[in-house]
C-alpha positions in Angstrom: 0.0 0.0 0.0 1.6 2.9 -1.0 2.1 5.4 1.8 -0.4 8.9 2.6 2.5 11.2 0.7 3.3 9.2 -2.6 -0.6 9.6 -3.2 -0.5 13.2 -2.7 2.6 13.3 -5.2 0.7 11.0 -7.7 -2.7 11.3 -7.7 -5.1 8.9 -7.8 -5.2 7.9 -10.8 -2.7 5.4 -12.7 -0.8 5.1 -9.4 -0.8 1.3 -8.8 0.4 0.9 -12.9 3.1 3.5 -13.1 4.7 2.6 -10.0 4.9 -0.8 -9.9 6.4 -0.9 -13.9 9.2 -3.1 -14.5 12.6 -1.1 -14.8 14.2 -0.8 -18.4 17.9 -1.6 -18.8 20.1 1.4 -18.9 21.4 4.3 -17.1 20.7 7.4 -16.1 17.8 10.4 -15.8 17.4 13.6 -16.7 20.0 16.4 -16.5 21.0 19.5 -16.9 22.0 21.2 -20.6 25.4 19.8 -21.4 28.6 22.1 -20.9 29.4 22.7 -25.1 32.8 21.9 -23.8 31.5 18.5 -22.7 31.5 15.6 -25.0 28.5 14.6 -26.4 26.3 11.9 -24.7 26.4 8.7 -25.3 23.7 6.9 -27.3 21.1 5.1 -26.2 22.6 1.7 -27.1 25.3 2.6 -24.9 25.9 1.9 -21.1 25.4 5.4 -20.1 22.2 6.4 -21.5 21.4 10.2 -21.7 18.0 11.8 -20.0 15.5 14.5 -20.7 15.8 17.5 -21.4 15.3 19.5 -18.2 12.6 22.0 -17.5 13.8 25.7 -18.0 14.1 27.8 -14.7 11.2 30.2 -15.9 9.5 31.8 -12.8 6.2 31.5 -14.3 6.7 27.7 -15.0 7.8 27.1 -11.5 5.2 29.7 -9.8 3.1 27.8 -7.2 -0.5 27.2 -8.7 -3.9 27.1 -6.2 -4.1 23.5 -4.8 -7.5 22.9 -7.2 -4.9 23.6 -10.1 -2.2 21.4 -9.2 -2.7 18.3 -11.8 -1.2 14.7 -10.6 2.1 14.1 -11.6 2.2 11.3 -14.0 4.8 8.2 -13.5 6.8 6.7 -16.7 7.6 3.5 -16.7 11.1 4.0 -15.8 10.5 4.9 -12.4 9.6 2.4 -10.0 9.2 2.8 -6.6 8.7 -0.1 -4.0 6.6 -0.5 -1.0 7.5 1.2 1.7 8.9 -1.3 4.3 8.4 -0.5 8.2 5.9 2.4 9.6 3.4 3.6 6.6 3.9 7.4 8.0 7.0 9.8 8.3 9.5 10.3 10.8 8.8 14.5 11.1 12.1 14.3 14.0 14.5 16.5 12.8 18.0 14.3 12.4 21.0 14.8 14.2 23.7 14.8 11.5 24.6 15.7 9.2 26.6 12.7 7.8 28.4 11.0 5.3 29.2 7.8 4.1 31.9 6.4 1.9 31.7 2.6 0.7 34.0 1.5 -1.3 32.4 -2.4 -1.6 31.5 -3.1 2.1 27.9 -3.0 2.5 28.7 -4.5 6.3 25.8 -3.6 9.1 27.7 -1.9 11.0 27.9 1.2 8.0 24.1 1.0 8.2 24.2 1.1 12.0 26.7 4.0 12.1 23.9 5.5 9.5 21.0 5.0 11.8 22.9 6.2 15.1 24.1 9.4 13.2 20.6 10.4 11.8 18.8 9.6 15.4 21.4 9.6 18.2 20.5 5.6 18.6 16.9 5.8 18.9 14.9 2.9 17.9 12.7 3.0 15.1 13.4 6.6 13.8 14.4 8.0 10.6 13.2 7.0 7.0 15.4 5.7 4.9 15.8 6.2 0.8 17.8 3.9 -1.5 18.4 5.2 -4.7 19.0 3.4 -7.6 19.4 3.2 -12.0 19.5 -0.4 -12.0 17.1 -3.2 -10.3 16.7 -4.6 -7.0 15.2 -3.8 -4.0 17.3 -3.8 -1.0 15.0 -2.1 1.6 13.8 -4.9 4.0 17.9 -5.9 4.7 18.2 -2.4 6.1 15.6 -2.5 8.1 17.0 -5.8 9.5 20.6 -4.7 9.8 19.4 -1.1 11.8 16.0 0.1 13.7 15.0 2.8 11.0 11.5 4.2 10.9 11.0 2.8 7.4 12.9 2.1 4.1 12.3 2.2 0.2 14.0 1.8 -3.1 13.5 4.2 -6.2 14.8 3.4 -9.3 14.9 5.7 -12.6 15.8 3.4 -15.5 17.1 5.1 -18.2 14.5 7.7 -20.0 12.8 8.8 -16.8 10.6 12.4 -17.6 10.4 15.2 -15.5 7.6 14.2 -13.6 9.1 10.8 -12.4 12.1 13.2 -11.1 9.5 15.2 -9.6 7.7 12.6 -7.7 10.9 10.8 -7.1 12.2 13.9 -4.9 9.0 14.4 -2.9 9.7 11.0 -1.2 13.6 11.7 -1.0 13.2 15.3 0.7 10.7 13.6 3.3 13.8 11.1 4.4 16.7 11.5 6.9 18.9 9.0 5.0 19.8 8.5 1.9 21.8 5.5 0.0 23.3 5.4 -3.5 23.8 1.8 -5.1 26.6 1.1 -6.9 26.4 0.5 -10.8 27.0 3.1 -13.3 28.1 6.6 -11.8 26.8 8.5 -15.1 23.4 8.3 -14.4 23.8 9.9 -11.0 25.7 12.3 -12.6 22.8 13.2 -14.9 20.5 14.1 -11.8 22.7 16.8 -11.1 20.6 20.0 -11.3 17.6 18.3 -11.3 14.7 18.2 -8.1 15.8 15.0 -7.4 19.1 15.7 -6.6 17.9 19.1 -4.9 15.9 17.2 -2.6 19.2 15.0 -1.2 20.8 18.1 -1.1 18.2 19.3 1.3 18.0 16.0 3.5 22.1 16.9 4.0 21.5 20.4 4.7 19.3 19.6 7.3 21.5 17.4 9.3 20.4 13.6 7.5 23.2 11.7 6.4 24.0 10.3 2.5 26.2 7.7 1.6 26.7 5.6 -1.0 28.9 2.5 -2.1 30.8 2.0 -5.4 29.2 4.0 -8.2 27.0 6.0 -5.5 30.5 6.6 -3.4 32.0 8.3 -6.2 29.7 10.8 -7.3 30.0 12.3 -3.3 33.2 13.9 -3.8 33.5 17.8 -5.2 35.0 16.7 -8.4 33.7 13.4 -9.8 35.0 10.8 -12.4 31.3 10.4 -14.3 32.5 7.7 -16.7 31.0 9.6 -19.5 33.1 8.4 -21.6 32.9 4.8 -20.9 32.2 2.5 -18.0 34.5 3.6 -15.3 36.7 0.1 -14.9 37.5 0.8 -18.1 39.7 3.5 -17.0 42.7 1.5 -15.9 45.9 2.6 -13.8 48.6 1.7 -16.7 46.0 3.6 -19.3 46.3 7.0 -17.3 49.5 7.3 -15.8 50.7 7.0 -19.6 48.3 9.6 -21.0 46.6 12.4 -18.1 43.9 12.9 -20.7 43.2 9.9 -22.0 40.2 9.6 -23.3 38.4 7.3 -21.2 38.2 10.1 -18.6 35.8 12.7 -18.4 35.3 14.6 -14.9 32.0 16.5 -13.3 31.9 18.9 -10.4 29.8 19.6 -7.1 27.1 16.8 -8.2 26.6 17.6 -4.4 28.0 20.0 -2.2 28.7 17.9 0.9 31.4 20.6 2.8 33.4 17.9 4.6 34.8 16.5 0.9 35.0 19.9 -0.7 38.4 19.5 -2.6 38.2 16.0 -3.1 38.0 13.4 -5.4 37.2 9.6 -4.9 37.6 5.7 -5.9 36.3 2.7 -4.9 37.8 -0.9 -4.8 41.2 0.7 -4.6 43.7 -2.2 -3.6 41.5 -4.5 -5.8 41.9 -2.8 -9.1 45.3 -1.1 -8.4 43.9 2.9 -8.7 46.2 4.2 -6.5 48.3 5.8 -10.0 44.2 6.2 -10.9 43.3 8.7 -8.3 47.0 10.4 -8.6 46.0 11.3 -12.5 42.1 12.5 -11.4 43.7 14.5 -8.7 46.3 16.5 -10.9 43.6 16.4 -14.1 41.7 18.5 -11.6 44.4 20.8 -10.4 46.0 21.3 -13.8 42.3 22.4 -15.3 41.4 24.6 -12.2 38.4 22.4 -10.7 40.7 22.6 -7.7 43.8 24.1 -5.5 46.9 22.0 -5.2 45.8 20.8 -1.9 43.4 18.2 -3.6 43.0 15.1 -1.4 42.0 12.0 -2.9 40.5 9.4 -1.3 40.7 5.5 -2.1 38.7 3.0 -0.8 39.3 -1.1 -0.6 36.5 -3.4 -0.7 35.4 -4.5 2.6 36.1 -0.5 4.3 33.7 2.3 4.3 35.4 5.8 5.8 32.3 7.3 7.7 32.0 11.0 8.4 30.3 12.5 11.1 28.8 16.3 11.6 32.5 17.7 13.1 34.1 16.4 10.0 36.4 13.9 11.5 36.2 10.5 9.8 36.6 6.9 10.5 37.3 3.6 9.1 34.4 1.0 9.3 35.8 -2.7 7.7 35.3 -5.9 7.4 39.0 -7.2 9.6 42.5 -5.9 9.5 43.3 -5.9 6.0 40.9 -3.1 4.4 41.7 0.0 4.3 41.1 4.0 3.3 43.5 6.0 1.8 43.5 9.6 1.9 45.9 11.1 -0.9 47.7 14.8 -0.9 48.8 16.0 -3.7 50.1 19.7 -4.8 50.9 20.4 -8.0 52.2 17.9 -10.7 55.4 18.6 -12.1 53.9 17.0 -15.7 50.3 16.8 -15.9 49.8 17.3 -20.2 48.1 15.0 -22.8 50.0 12.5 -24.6 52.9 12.5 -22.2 53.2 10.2 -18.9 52.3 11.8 -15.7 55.1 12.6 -13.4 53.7 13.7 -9.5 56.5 13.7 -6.8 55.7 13.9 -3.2 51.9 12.2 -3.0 51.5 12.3 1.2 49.5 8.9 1.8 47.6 8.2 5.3 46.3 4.9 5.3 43.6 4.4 7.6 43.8 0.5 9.1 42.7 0.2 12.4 39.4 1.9 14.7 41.5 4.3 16.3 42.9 6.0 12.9 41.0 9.1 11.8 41.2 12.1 9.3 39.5 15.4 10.4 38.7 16.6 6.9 37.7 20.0 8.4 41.7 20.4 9.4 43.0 17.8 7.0 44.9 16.1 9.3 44.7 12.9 10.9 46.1 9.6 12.6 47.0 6.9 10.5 50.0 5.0 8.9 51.7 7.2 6.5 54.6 7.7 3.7 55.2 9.3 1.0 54.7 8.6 -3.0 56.4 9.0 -6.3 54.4 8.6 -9.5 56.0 8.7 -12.9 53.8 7.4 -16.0 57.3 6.3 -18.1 58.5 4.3 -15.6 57.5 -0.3 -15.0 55.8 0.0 -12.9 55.1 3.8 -12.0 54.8 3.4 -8.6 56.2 1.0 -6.1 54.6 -1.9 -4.9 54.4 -0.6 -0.7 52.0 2.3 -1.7 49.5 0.1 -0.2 51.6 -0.8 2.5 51.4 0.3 6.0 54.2 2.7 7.2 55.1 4.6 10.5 51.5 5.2 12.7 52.0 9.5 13.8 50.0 11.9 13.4 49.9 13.7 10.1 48.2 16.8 8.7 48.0 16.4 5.0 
């Protein structure tokens, strides 16, 4: 039974039929007119499917209209939203972040714990929950099972989603404390940006709820995000990019969010994994060397099994699965050779690995407790860096 306020954002009519459609394949929703200095969009066929085109800001257009003029917003069949697990009504208490979550292929309980307690101070049955999603599944009920929250849902925009399903998609966001990005394919987050939907978890930050996301839905939390326009993103491969800065498989997007605690940042998940370590080094001087951001650019790589979790003074944590997982939080400064078609050279990277509970970074004062050394990355050498990047090195305190 769908709950008192998706009726209000639907209308009565056609409700039970457009939200309950089966998802298309594909990617992304709407978003905003393309930067000309953008590439263009992918096509359809592709993995990163392009949205509608977004309403104009006209002041008329936007204008509130008398309640008896308001028609029902319509759903597509690209959005789907499932039932509403846990209390039918809203959780009106005001949460008690805000907070931020960075998975980099954990999914453990105790991230959605550390969710729960951040939103409500611990209280039981509190806070509604919001898992967004491009792809399929409905992951709702295990987060109500892994932490007391008031209620959970999934919404998913497949790939050609209209204006109204963005509309009616961020009336149930705003209403949330928490919000959760899947993983899958970063682009069609990206493509939200500007939109009400993406307003509306703006708002549920602002307000003190907390937003997280793992994979996909970690990346696109940072200032300055890889957006894999250009291609799926584990296409974008270490050797490719310490070779060639600007290769093409990269493509970068800014403030999707404006989250303060990771302004000047850049992320990557399932970092030890896939080797990104000379990854995040090329994002971070792409976005120097182009302005996005000042040499004091951190990155921040996450292994599978870790999640670095963010509370509302800044200072964050590791959450993992054991011993070995870990976060790495990257400083940079300026590259000595950042230009396309030559390999990137970027002396002096300042590491602090994160790999144990009482290691922390206060991103507010960039500095922080952890294991730390330092890092040499040049594109023309085999290989570019050395193998004990990953490595552990002296525990002291370090401001980056």
């Amino acid at each position: 039974m769908p709950s008192r306020w998706l009726l209000r954002a639907l209308g009565a009519v056609g409700l039970a039929a457009g939200c309950s459609a089966a998802l298309e394949p594909g990617g992304g929703a709407g978003a905003p007119a393309p930067d000309p200095r953008r590439p263009a969009s992918p096509t359809a066929s592709g993995p990163n499917d392009g949205g509608p085109t977004p309403r104009t800001n006209d002041a008329a257009e936007d204008a509130p209209a008398p309640d008896s003029a308001v028609a029902p917003l319509a759903p597509s069949p690209a959005l789907r939203v499932s039932p509403r697990v846990g209390a039918p009504t809203d959780d009106d208490a005001r949460p008690l972040g805000p907070g931020i979550v960075l998975d980099g292929g954990f999914g453990g309980a105790s991230v959605r714990q550390w969710m729960h307690a951040t939103a409500t101070g611990g209280a039981a049955a509190r806070a509604d929950l919001v898992l967004l999603t491009a792809g399929a599944g409905d992951g709702a009920a295990a987060w109500l099972s892994a932490a007391p929250f008031h209620s959970a849902q999934t919404i998913a925009l497949a790939s050609g989603a209209t204006d109204a399903d963005l509309r009616i998609a961020a009336d149930i966001v705003r209403r949330a404390e928490v919000v959760w990005f899947t993983g899958g394919d970063q682009a069609a987050y990206v493509r939200w940006k500007g939109t009400p939907l993406m307003a509306a978890v703006q708002a549920v930050f602002d307000r003190g709820g907390v937003v997280g996301g793992t994979s996909a839905g970690m990346i696109i939390l940072s200032s300055s995000v890889n957006d894999a326009f250009q291609g799926p993103s584990e296409n974008i491969l270490t050797a490719l990019v310490v070779a060639d800065p600007y290769h093409p498989s990269m493509h970068f997007t800014q403030n999707v969010l404006r989250l303060p605690a990771l302004a000047r940042t850049i992320t990557d998940p399932h970092f030890i994994a896939r080797d990104r370590m000379g990854r995040l080094a090329t994002f971070m001087a792409r976005q120097v060397a182009e302005g996005h951001a000042r040499p004091d650019i951190l990155g921040i790589g996450v292994d599978d099994g870790a999640a670095l979790v963010i509370g509302p003074d800044g200072r964050g944590q590791r959450l993992a699965s054991g011993a070995g997982p870990g976060v790495y939080v990257v400083r940079g400064g300026a590259p000595e050779r950042a230009v396309p078609a030559q390999p990137l050279v970027y002396r002096a990277l300042r590491v602090l690995k994160l790999s144990d509970a009482t290691h922390m970074i206060d991103l507010s004062r960039r500095c922080g407790r952890g294991a730390v050394r330092s890092l040499d990355v040049d594109g023309s050498a085999t290989p570019p860096y050395p193998a004990e990047a990953y490595a552990d090195g002296p525990v002291q305190d370090d401001c980056l």
